[in-house]
MDTraj code that builds the backbone (N, CA, C; nanometers):
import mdtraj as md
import numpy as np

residues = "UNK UNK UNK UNK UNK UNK UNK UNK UNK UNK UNK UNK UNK UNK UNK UNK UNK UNK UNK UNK UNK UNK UNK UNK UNK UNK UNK UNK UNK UNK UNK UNK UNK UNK UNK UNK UNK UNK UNK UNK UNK UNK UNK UNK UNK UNK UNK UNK UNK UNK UNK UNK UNK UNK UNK UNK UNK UNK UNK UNK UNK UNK UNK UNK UNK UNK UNK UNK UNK UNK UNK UNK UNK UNK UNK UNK UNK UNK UNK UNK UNK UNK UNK UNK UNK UNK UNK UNK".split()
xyz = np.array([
    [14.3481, 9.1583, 7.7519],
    [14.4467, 9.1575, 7.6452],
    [14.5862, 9.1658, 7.7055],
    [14.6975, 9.1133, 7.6500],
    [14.8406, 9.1017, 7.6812],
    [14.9119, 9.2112, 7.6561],
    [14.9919, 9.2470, 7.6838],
    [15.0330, 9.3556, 7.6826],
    [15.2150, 9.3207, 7.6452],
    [15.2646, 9.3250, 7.5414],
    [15.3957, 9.2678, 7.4562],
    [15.5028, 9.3583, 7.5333],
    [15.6120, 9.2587, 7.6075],
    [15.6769, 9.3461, 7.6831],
    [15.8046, 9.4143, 7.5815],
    [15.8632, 9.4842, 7.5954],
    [16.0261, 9.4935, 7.5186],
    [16.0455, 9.4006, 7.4319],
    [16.0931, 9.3111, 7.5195],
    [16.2058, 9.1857, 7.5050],
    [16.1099, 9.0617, 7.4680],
    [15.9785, 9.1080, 7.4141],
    [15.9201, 8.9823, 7.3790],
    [15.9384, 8.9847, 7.2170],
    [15.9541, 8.8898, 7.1600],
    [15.9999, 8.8345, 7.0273],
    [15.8978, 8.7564, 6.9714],
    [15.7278, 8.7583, 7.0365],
    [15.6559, 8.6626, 6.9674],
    [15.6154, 8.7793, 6.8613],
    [15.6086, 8.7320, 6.7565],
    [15.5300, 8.7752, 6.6177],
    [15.6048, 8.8393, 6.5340],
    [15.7372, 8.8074, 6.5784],
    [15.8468, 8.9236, 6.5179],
    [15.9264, 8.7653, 6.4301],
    [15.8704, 8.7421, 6.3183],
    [15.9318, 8.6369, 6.2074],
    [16.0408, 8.7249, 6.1657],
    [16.1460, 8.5776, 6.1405],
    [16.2543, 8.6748, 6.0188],
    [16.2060, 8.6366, 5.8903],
    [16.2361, 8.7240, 5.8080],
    [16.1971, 8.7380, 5.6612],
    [16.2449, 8.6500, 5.5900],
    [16.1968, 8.5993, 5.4684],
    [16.2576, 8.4998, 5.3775],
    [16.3844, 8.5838, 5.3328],
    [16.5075, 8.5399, 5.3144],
    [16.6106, 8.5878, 5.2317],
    [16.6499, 8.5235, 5.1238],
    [16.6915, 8.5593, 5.0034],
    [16.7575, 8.4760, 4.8981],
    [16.8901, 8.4513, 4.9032],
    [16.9352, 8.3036, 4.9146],
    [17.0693, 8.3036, 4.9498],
    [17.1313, 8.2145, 4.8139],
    [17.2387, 8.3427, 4.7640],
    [17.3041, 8.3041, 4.6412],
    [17.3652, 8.1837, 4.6259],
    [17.4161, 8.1619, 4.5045],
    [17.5000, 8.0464, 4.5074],
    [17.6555, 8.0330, 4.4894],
    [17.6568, 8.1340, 4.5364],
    [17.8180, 8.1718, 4.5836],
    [17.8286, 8.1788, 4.7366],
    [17.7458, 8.1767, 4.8218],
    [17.7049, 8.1747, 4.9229],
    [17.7027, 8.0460, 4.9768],
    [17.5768, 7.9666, 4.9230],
    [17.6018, 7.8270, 4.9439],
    [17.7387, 7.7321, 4.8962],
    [17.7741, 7.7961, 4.8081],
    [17.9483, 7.7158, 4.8234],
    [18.0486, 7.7534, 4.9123],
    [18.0475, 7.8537, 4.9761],
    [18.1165, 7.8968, 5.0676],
    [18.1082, 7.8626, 5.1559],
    [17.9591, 7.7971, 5.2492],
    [17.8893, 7.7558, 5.3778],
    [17.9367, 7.5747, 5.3062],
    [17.9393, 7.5377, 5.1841],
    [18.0057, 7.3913, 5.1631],
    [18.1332, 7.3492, 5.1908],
    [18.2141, 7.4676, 5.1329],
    [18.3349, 7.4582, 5.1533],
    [18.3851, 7.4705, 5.2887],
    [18.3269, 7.5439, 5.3871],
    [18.3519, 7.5648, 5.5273],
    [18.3318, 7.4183, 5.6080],
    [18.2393, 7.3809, 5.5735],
    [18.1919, 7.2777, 5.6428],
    [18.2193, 7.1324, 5.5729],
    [18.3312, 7.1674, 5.4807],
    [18.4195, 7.0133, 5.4512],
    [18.5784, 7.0514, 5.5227],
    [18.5473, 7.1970, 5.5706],
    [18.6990, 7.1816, 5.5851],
    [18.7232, 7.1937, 5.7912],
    [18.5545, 7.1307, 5.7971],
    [18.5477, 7.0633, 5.9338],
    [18.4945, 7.1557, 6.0625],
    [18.4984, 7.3002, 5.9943],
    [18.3870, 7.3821, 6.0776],
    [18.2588, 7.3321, 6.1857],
    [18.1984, 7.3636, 6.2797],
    [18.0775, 7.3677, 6.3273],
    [17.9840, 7.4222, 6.2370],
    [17.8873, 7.3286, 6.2525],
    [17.7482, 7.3428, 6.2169],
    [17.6991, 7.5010, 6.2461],
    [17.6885, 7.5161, 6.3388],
    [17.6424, 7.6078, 6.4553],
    [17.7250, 7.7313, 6.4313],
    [17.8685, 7.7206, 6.4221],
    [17.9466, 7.8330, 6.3603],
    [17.9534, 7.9021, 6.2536],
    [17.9283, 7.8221, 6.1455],
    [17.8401, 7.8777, 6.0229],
    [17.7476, 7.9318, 6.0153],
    [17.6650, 7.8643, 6.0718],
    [17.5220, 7.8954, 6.0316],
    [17.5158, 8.0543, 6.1417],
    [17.5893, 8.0588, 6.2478],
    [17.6136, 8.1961, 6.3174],
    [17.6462, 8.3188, 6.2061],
    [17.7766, 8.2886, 6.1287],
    [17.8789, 8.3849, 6.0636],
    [17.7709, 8.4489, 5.9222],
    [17.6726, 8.3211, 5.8815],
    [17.6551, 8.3842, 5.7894],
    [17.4650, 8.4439, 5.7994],
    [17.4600, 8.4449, 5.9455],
    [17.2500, 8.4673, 6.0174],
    [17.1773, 8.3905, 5.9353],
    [17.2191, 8.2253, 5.9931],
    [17.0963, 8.1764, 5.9206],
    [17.0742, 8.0640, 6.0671],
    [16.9710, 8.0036, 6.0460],
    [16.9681, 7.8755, 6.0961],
    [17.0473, 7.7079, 6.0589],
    [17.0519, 7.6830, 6.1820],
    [17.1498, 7.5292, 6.1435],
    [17.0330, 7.4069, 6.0129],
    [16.8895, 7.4759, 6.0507],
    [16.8358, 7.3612, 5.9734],
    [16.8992, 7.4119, 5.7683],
    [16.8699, 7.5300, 5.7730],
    [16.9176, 7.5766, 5.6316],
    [17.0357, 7.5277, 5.5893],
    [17.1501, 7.5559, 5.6836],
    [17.2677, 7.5154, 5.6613],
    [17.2637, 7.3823, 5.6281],
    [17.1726, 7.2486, 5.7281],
    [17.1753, 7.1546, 5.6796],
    [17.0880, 7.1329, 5.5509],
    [16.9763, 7.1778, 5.4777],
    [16.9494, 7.2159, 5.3582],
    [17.0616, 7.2138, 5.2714],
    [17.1305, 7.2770, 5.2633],
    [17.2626, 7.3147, 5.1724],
    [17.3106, 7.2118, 5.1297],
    [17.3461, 7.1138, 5.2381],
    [17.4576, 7.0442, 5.2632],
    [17.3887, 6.9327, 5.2347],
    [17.2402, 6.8646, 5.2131],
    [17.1863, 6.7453, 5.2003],
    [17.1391, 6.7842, 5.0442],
    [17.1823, 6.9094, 5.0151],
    [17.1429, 6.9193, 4.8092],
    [17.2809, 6.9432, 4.7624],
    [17.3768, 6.9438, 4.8485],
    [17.5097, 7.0026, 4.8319],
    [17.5830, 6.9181, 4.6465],
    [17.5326, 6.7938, 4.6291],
    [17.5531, 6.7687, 4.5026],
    [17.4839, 6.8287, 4.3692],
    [17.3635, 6.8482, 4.3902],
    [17.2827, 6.9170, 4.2701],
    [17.3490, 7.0604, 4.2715],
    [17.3405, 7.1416, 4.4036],
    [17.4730, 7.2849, 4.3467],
    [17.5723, 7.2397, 4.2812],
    [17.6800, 7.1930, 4.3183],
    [17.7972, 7.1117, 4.3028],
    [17.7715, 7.1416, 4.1505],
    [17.7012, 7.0465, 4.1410],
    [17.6661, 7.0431, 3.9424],
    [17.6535, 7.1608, 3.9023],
    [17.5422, 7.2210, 3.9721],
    [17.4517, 7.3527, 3.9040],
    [17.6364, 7.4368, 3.8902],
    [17.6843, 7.4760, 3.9875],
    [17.8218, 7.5579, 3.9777],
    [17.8764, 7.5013, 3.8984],
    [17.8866, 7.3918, 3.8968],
    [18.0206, 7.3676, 3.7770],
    [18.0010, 7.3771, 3.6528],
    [17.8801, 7.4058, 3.5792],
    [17.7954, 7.4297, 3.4593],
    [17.7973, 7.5908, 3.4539],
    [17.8269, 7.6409, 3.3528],
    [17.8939, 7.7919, 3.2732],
    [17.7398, 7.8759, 3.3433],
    [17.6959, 7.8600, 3.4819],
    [17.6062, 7.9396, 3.5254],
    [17.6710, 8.0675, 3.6044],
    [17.6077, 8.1982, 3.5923],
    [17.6595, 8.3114, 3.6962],
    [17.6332, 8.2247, 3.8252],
    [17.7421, 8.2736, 3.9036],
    [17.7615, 8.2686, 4.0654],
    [17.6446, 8.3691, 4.1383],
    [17.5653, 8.4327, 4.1240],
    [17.5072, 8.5058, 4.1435],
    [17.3493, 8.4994, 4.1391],
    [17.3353, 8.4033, 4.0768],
    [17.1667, 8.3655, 4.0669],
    [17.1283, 8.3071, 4.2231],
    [16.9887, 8.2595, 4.2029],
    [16.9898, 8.2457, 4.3261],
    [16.8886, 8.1393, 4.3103],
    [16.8315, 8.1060, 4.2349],
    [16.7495, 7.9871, 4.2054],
    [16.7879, 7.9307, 4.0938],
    [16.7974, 7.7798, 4.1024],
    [16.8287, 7.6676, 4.0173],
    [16.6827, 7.6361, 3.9494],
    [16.6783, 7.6654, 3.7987],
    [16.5745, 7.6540, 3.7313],
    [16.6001, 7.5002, 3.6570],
    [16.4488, 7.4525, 3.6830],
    [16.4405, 7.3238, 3.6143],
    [16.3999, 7.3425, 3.4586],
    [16.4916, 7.2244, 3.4186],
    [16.4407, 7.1943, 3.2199],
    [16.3634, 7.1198, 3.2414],
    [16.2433, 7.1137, 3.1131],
    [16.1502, 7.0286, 3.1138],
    [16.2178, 6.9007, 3.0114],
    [16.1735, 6.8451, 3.0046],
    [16.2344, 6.6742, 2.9318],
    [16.1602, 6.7388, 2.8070],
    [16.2018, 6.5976, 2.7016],
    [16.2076, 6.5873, 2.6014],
    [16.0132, 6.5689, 2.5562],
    [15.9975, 6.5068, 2.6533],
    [15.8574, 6.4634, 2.6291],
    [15.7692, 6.5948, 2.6684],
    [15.7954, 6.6389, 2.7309],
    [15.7328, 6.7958, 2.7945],
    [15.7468, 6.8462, 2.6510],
    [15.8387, 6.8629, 2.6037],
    [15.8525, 6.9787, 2.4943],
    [15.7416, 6.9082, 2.3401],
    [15.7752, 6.7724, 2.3473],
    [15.6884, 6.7405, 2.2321],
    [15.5552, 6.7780, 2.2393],
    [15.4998, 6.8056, 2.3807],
    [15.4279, 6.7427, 2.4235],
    [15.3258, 6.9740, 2.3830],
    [15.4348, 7.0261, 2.4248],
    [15.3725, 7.1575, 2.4094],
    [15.3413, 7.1781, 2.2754],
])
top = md.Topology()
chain = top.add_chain()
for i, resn in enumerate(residues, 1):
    res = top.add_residue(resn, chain, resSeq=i)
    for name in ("N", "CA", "C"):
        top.add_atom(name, md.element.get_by_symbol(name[0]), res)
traj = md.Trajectory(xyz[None], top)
């Protein structure tokens, strides 16, 4: 059997976090106003792939914020259509 030294980091995951949506406009706004990738995603402990997440849905927030929603939620809930509802 292995024996896990100090400084070993296998099995040690970081945790899912919920990242608001005041949050993600802030990591948008940084990174139109020409920031690093890499510098962001440092300032605020996330990874560059998340950051790029953000930034490849960055229009559906866009919307979701500009619609009379709290800044503070943290998941964008889907409506069902018209046909869904007849349909219940």
């Amino acid at each position: 059997s292995k024996c896990k030294r100090s400084g070993d980091v296998a099995g040690t995951a970081k945790k899912r976090q919920a990242i608001t949506m005041e949050t993600k406009v802030k990591v948008i706004e940084r990174m139109e106003q020409g920031e690093k990738m890499v510098d962001v995603a440092h300032s605020y402990n996330m990874n560059r792939s998340t950051i790029g997440t953000i930034l490849k849905n960055k229009d559906k927030l866009m919307e979701h914020v500009n619609s009379a929603v709290p800044m503070m939620l943290t998941v964008i809930s889907k409506k069902c259509g018209k046909v869904m509802q007849e349909m219940e």
